[in-house]
N, C-alpha and C positions, 0 to 999 in steps of 0.2 A: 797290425798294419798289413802283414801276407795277403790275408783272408777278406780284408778291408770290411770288418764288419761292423763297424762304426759309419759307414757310407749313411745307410739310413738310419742310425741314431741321434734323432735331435738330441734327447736325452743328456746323452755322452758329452757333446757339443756344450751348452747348455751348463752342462757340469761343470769345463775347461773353463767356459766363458766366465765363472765365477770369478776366477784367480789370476786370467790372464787376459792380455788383451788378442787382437787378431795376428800382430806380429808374432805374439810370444808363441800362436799356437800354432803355425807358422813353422815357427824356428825349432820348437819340440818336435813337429813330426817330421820336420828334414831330419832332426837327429835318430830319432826314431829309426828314418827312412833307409838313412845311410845307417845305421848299423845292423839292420835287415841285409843288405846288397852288401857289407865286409863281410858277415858270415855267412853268407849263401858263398859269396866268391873264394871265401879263405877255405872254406868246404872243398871246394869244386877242384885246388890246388893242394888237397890232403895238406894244408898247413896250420898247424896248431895256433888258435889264439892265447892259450895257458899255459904258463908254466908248468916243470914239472913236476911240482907239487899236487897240485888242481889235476893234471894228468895221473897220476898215484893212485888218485882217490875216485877215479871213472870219469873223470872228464867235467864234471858237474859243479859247477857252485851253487850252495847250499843258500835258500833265505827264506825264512818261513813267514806265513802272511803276516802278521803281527810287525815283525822287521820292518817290511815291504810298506805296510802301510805307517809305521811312524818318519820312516825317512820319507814319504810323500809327503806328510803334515811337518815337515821338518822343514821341507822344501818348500811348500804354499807359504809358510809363516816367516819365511825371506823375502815374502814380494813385499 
């Protein structure tokens, strides 16, 4: 979303439009959007969004693509 490099990807678009309708995708990149704009702004105010456990361990949460991609087909197979 930053970089907005999905602007000229019909592709992308196309892809979404499979699953959801115009509202949903809509409602996903507000989400999306707004939590782009909390961690730039939670940045900006040195205030941590993680515990400090997740802080322990370098600040990062961990999820490897595999993960990443079942909980999205976890997510589509809800609509």
């Amino acid at each position: 979303m930053t970089w907005n490099k999905a602007r000229y990807d019909d592709d992308a678009f196309a892809q979404l439009a499979k699953y959801f309708d115009s509202a949903e995708i809509v409602e996903l990149t507000t989400v999306a959007a707004f939590r782009g704009l909390m961690n730039r702004f939670m940045d900006s105010l040195h205030i941590e969004l993680e515990g400090p456990e997740l802080q322990a361990r370098g600040g990062r949460a961990v999820a490897n693509r595999e993960d990443l991609h079942a909980y999205i087909e976890k997510l589509v197979n809800l609509v």
